[in-house]
C-alpha positions in Angstrom: -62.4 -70.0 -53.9 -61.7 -72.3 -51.2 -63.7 -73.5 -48.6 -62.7 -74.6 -45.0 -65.4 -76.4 -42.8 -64.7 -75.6 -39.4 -63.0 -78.5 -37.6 -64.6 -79.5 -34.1 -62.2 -81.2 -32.6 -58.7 -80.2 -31.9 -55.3 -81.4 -34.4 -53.3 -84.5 -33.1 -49.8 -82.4 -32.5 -47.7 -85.8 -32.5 -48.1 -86.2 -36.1 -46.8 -82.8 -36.8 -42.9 -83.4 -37.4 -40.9 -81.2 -34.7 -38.2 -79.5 -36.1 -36.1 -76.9 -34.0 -34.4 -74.2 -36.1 -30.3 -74.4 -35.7 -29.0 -71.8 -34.8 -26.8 -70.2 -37.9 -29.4 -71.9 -39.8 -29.5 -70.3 -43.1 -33.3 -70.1 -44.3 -34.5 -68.1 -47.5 -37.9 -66.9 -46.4 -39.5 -65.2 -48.5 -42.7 -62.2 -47.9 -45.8 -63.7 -47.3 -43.9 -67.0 -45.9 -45.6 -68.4 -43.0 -42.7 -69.4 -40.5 -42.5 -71.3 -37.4 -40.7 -70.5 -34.2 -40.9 -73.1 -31.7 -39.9 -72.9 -27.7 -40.9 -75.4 -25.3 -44.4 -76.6 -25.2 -45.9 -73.3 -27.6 -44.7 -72.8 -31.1 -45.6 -69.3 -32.7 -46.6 -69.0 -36.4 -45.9 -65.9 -38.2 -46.3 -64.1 -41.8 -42.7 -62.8 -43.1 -42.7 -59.3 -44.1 -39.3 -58.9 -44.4 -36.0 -60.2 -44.1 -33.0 -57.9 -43.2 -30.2 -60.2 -44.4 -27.6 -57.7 -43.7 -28.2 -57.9 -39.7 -29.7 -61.7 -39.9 -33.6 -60.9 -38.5 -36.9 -61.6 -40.1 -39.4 -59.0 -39.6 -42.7 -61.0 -39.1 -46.5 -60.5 -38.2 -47.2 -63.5 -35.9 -50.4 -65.2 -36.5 -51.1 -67.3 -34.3 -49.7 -69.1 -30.9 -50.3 -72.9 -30.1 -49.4 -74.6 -27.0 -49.0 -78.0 -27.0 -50.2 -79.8 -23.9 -46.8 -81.5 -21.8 -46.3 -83.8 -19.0 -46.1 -82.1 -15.9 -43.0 -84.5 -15.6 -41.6 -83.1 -18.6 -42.2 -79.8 -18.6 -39.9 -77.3 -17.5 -42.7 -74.8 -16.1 -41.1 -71.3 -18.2 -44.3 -71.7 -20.1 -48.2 -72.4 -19.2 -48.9 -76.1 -19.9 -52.7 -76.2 -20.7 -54.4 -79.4 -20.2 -55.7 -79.2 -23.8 -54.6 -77.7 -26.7 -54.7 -73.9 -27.0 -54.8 -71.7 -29.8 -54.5 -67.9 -29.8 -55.3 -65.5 -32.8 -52.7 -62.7 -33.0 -53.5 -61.7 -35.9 -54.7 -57.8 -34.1 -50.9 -57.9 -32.9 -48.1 -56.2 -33.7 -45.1 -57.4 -35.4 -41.9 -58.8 -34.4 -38.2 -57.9 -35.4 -36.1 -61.5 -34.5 -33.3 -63.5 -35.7 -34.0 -65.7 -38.8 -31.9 -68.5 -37.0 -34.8 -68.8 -34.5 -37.4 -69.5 -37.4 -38.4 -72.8 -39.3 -40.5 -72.3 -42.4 -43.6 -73.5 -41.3 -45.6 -76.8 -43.2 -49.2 -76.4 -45.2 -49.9 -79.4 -43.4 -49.3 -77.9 -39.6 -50.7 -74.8 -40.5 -53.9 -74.9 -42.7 -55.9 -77.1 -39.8 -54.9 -74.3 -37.1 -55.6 -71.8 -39.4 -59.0 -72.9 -39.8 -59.7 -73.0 -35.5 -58.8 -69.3 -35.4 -62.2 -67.6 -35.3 -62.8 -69.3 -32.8 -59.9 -68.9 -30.1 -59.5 -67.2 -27.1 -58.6 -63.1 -28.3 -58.8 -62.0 -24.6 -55.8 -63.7 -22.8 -54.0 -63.7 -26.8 -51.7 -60.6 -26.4 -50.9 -62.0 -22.8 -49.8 -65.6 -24.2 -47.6 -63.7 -26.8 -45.7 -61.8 -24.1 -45.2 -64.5 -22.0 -43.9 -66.9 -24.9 -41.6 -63.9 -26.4 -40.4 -63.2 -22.9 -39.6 -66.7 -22.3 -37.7 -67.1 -25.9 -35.6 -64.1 -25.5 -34.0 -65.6 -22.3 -33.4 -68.4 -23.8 -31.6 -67.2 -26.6 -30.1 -63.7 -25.1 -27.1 -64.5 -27.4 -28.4 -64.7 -30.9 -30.4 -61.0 -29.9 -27.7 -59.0 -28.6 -25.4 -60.0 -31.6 -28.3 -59.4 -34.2 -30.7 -56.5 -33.2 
């Protein structure tokens, strides 16, 4: 059995590589594959439960949502920019039906030390984030849903 001490202080996000998905990227997720979808500042983590490979979508159970603190001089204010780190369990949610090309499968490394912060995230504002980050990657990627779902 393994055994995860809880971790006080919040993961350095720079040393996490950064990897957008291309679109007509062609990944071979598997069930039970944690993915990654990244937008902006927040990327969203997710549990594959299936992929349709006839219509190119990945039915997945997000996990959890991270947003990465950004420059107010960078960012392009679509999405919040916490001063901090923030962390949302979505674990209670419900699933999502999106195009594979927006996923990246997700790294061990990226996702065990968030994994390990989730009892301990904000669950009130969670389903709130999720809609707002969803919202925010379906207009800016109209094209890849209107061809695939």
């Amino acid at each position: 059995m393994l055994a995860f001490s809880r971790i006080e202080k919040q993961p350095d996000y720079a040393k996490y590589p950064v990897k957008q998905a291309s679109i007509g990227s062609n990944h071979n997720f598997q069930p039970c594959q944690i993915v990654c979808l990244e937008h902006e500042n927040g990327r969203l983590y997710a549990e594959v439960v299936q992929v349709v490979t006839s219509r190119q979508v990945c039915w997945v159970r997000p996990l959890m949502l991270a947003l990465l603190p950004v420059e107010a001089s960078l960012g392009t204010g679509n999405l919040p920019m916490p001063q901090e780190s923030a962390i949302y369990d979505l674990r209670m949610g419900s699933d999502l039906l999106w195009p594979i090309s927006l996923f990246r499968p997700a790294l061990d490394t990226e996702v065990i030390p968030l994994l390990t912060m989730l009892d301990t995230c904000d669950s009130q504002t969670a389903q709130t984030q999720l809609n707002w980050f969803v919202r925010q990657v379906w207009q800016a990627n109209q094209s890849d849903f209107q061809s695939k779902i």
